[in-house]
C-alpha positions in Angstrom: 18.6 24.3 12.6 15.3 23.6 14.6 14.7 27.2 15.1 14.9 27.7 11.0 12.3 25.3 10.7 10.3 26.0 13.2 10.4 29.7 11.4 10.0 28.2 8.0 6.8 26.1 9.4 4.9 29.3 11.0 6.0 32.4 9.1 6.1 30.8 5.4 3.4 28.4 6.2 0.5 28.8 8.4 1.3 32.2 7.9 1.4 33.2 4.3 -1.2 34.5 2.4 -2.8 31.2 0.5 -3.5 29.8 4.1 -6.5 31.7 5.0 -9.2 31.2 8.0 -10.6 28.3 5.6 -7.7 26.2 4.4 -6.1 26.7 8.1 -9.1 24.8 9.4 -8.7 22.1 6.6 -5.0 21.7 8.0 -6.0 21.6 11.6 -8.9 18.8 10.7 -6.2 16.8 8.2 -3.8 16.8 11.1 -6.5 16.3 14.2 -5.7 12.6 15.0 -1.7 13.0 14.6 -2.3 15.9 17.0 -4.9 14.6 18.9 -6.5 17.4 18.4 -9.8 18.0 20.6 -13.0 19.9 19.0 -12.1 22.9 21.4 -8.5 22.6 19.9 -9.7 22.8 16.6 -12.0 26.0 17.2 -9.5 27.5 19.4 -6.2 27.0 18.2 -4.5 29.8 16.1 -1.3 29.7 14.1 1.3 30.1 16.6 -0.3 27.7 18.8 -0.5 24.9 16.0 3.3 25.5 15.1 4.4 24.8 18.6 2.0 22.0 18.8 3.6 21.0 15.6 7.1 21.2 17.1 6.6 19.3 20.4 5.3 16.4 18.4 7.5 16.5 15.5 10.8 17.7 17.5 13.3 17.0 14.7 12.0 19.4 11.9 9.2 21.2 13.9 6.6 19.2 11.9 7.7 21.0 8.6 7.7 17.7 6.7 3.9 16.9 8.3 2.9 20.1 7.0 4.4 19.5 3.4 2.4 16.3 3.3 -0.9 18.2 4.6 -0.7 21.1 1.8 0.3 18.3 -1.2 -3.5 16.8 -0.4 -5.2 20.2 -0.6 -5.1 21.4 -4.1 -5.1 25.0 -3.3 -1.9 25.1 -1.6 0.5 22.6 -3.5 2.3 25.7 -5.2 2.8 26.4 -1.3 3.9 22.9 -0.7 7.0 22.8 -3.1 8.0 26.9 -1.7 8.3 24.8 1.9 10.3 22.1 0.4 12.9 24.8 -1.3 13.4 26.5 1.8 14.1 23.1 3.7 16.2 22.2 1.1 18.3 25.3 2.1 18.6 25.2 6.0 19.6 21.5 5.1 22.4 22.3 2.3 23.0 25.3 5.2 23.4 22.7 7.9 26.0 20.4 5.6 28.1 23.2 4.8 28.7 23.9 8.7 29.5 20.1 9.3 31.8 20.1 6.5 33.7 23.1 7.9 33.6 21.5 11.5 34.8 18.2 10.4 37.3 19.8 8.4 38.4 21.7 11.2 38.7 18.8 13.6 40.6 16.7 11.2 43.3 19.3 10.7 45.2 18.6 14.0 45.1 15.4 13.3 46.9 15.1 10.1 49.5 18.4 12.0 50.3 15.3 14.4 50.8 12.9 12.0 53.0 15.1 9.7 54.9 15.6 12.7 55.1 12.7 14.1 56.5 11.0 10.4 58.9 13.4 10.4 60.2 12.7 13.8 60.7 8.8 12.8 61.7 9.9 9.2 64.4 12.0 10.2 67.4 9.3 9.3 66.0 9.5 5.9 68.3 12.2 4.2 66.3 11.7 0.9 63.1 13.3 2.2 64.2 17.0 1.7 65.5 16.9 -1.7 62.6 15.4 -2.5 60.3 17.8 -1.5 63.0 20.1 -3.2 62.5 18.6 -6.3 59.2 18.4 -6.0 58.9 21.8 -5.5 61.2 22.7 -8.5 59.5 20.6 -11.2 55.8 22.1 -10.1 57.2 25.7 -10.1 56.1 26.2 -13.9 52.8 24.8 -13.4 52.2 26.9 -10.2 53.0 30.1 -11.7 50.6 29.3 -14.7 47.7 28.4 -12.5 48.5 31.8 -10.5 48.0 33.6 -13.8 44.4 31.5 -14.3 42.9 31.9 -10.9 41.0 34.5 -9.6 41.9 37.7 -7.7 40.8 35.2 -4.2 42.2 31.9 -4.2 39.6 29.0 -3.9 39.1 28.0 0.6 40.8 25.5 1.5 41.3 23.3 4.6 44.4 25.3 6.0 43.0 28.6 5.3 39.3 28.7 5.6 37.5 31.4 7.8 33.7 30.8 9.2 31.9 33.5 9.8 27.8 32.4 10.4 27.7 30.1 7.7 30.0 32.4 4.9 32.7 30.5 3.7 35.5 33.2 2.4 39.2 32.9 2.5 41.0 35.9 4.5 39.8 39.9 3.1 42.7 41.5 1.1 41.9 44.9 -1.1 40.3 43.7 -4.6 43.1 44.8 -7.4 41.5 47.6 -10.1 40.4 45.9 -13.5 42.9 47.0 -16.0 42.0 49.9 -17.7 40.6 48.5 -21.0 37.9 47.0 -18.7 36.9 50.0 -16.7 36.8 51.9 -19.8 33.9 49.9 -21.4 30.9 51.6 -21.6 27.8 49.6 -22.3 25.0 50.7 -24.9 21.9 51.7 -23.3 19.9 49.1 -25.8 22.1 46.4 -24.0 20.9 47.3 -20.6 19.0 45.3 -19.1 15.6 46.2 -17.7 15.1 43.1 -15.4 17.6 42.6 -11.9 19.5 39.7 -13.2 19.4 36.0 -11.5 22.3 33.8 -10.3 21.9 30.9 -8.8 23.8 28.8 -6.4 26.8 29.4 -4.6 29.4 31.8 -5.6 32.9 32.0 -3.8 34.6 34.2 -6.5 34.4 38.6 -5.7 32.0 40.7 -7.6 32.8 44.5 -7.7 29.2 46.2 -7.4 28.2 50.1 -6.3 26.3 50.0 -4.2 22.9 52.4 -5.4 20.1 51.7 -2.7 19.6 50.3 0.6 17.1 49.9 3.2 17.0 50.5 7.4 17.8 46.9 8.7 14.3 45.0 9.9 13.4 42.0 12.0 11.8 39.5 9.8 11.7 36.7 12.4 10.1 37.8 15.7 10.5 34.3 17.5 14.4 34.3 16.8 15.0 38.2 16.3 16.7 38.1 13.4 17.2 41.4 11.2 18.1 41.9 7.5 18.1 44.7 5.4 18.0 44.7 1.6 20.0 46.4 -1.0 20.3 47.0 -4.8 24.0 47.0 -6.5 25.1 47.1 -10.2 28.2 47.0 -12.2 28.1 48.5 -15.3 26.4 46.5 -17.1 23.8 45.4 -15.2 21.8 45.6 -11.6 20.9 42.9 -8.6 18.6 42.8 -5.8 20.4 41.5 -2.6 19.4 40.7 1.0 22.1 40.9 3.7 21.6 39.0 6.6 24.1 40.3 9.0 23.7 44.2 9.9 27.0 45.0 11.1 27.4 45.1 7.1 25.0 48.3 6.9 28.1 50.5 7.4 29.6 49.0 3.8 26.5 49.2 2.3 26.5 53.3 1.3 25.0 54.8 -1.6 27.8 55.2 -4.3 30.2 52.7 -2.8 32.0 50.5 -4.6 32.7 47.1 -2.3 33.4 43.5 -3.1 30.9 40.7 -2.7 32.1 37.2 -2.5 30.7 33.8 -1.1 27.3 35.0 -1.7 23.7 32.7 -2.4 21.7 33.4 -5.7 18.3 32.2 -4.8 15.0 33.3 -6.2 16.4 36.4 -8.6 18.6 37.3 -5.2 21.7 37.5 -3.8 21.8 36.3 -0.4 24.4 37.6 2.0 25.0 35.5 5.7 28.4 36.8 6.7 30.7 40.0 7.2 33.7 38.1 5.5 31.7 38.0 2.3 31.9 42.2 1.8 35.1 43.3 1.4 36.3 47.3 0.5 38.1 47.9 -2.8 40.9 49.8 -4.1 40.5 53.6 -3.3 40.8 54.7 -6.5 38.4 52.5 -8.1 35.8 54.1 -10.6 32.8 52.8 -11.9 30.2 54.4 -14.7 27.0 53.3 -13.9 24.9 54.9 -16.4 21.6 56.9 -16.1 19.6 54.6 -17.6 20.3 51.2 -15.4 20.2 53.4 -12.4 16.7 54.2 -13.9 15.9 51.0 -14.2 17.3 49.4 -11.6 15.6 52.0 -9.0 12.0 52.2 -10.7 8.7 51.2 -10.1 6.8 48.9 -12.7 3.4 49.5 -14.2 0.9 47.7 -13.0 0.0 46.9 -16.3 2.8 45.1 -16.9 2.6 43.1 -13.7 -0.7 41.2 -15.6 2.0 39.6 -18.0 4.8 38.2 -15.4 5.0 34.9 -13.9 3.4 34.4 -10.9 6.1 34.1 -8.0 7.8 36.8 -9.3 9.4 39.4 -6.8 8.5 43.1 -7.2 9.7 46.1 -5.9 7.9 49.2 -6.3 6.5 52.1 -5.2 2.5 52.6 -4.9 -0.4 54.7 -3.9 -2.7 53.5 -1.6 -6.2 53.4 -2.3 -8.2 51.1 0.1 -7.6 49.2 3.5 -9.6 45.8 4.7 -8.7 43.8 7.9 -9.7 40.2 8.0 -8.3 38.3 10.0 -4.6 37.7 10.3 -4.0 39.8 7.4 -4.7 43.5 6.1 -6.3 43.7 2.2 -4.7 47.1 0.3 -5.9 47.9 -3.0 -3.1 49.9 -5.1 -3.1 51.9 -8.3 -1.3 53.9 -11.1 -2.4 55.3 -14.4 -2.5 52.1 -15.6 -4.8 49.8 -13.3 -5.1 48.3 -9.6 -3.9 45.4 -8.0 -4.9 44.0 -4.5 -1.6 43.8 -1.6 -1.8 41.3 1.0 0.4 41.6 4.2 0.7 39.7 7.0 2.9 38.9 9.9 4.9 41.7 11.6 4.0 44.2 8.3 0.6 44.3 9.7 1.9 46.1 12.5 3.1 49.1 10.1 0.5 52.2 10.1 -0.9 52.2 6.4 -3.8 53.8 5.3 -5.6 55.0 2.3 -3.9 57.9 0.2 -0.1 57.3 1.5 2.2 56.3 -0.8 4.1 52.9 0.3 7.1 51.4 -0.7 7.2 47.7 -1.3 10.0 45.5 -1.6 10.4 41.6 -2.2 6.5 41.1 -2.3 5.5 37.8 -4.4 3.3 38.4 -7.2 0.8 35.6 -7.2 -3.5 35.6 -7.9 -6.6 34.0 -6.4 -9.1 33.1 -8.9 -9.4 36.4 -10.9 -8.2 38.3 -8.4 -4.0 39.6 -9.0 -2.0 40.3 -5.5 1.0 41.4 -4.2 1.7 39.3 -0.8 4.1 40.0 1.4 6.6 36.8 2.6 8.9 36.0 5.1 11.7 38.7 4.1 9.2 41.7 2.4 9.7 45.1 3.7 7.1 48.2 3.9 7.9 51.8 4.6 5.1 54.2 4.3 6.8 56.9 2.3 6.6 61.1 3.8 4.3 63.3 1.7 6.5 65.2 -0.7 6.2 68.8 0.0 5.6 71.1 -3.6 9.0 73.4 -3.7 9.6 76.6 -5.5 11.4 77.0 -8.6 14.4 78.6 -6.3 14.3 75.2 -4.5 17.4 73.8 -4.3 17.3 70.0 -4.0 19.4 66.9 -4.6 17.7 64.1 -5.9 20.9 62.2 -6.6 21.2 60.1 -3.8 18.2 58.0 -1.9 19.4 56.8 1.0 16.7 54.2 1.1 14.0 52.5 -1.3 
């Protein structure tokens, strides 16, 4: 868990976009006599530097509650403030749900003994088997009823609960087809929905998805090497934007796919995946219809127009022609457009290493949509991905080419 934090403290907050050179240097003068900071450390000092300064003073969170304090008194980065406090909240519910398992775990041989141990000293007790007998008999009814309510999984429990990095998910067994009234709905193409839908929480139950795009895995966290990769799935009636965070999953991740998701996180308009346990294949001959249109929707870019009128924080995913490119400091300033207006891009952190430059055409996924002062920007966070996208070469009318499939975004 320190690691997380530490991550948490450099790469979503000295290093996102609304601390520039300016409100760094109010941090680092807020925080100079908890420090002890000198005048040369104060010139001197760069991000990394503070957040392992940060860390050796603050060794149980890596100073992330410090900085929460620090950006609640500077008025320009409270909106950061409360983004810190959500993503401590999750390492800390993360942290919980492994001690649960562990104690859990640890009590189970425990209570094997003592079964076995009452058994041993209750064994002049004749009664105690046709108890259980009965016991068994009168329940049967209600049993077989609850079978018919549950799900296609049962619900974990202490006996037969698998941990696989953090994913809590009873053993894999093939997901059953829907029956056929089900599959056979097709939605209305006014019901679609144009917007990736949000769940939030935890979800043990399985979700049958397609799978329709998916990125290269990427390292997101240089300090810890950690990789992700995201992904966009639908059912039938609707789409949703996933990060997987294990990328020995990338092999059930294929366009046109049909898998089983279970056990996953809805946080922030995604579904968060931690664990192979949680993807699971389906029945062979499982069909579903996605129609033209959601795909459409679910794989398109958004005007940037319509960008004006969303809420800031929002996640988009698009793709975008370049037009300009300014370095300043730790971060890189494009300016994007379409036929309907231009917005500013701010990256930072590893994307800054990516070669980008004026006329490409770049993909952009999970960038927050936020403004300073008049000023409307796409900035990258801790999980964004960039890909500079190949020219597209003009074909002939004999041309044959598929346009079905993307392998990526």
């Amino acid at each position: 868990i320190m690691s997380e934090y530490k991550t948490i403290v450099l790469q979503q907050g000295l290093e996102d976009v609304a601390v520039d050179d300016y409100q760094f240097r109010k941090i680092k003068s807020l925080l100079r006599k908890e420090l002890n900071l000198t005048k040369k450390m104060q010139n001197d000092y760069d991000r990394i530097q503070m957040a392992d300064l940060l860390e050796d003073t603050f060794p149980k969170d890596a100073g992330l509650d410090k900085l929460i304090e620090v950006c609640q008194s500077i008025r320009d980065l409270e909106e950061l403030a409360q983004r810190l406090k959500t993503e401590r909240a999750k390492v800390q519910k993360k942290g919980k749900n492994k001690t649960a398992v562990k104690k859990r775990k640890q009590e189970e041989p425990s209570s094997s003994r003592s079964l076995s141990t009452d058994n041993e000293l209750d064994m002049s007790k004749p009664s105690s088997e046709e108890m259980r007998k009965e016991t068994i008999k009168t329940e049967g009814s209600k049993k077989m009823k609850l079978t018919q309510e549950q799900t296609q999984l049962p619900e974990p429990s202490g006996s037969n609960t698998q941990k696989d990095e953090g994913c809590l998910q009873t053993p894999q067994k093939p997901i059953p087809t829907p029956s056929s009234s089900s599959s056979n709905k097709t939605p209305n193409n006014g019901n679609l929905p144009k917007e990736p839908s949000k769940v939030e929480g935890h979800h043990r139950d399985p979700k049958q998805v397609m799978v329709l795009k998916v990125t290269e895995p990427f390292t997101y966290d240089l300090i810890n090497n950690k990789r992700m990769f995201h992904a966009t799935v639908a059912t039938e009636t609707e789409f949703f934007r996933v990060k997987v965070f294990d990328t020995a999953l990338k092999n059930k991740f294929i366009p046109q796919k049909i898998i089983a998701i279970s056990d996953y996180f809805g946080v922030s308009g995604f579904l968060e995946i931690y664990g192979v346990s949680c993807v699971s294949d389906v029945n062979v001959n499982q069909t579903m219809v996605i129609s033209n249109t959601l795909r459409r929707r679910a794989n398109g870019t958004p005007k940037i127009k319509d960008l004006f009128s969303q809420t800031k924080g929002t996640y988009v995913n698009g793709r975008f022609v370049v037009t300009k490119k300014n370095e300043r400091g730790d971060f890189i300033y494009y300016g994007i457009e379409d036929d309907t207006g231009k917005m500013e891009v701010v990256v930072s952190g590893p994307l800054t290493c990516i070669k980008c430059e004026p006329d490409n055409k770049v993909q952009l996924i999970c960038f927050q949509l936020t403004s300073r002062g008049d000023t409307w920007q796409l900035k990258s966070v801790s999980h964004s991905y960039m890909q500079v996208l190949p020219e597209e070469k003009s074909l002939s009318p004999d041309s044959v080419m598929n346009t079905s499939l993307e392998p990526y975004f």
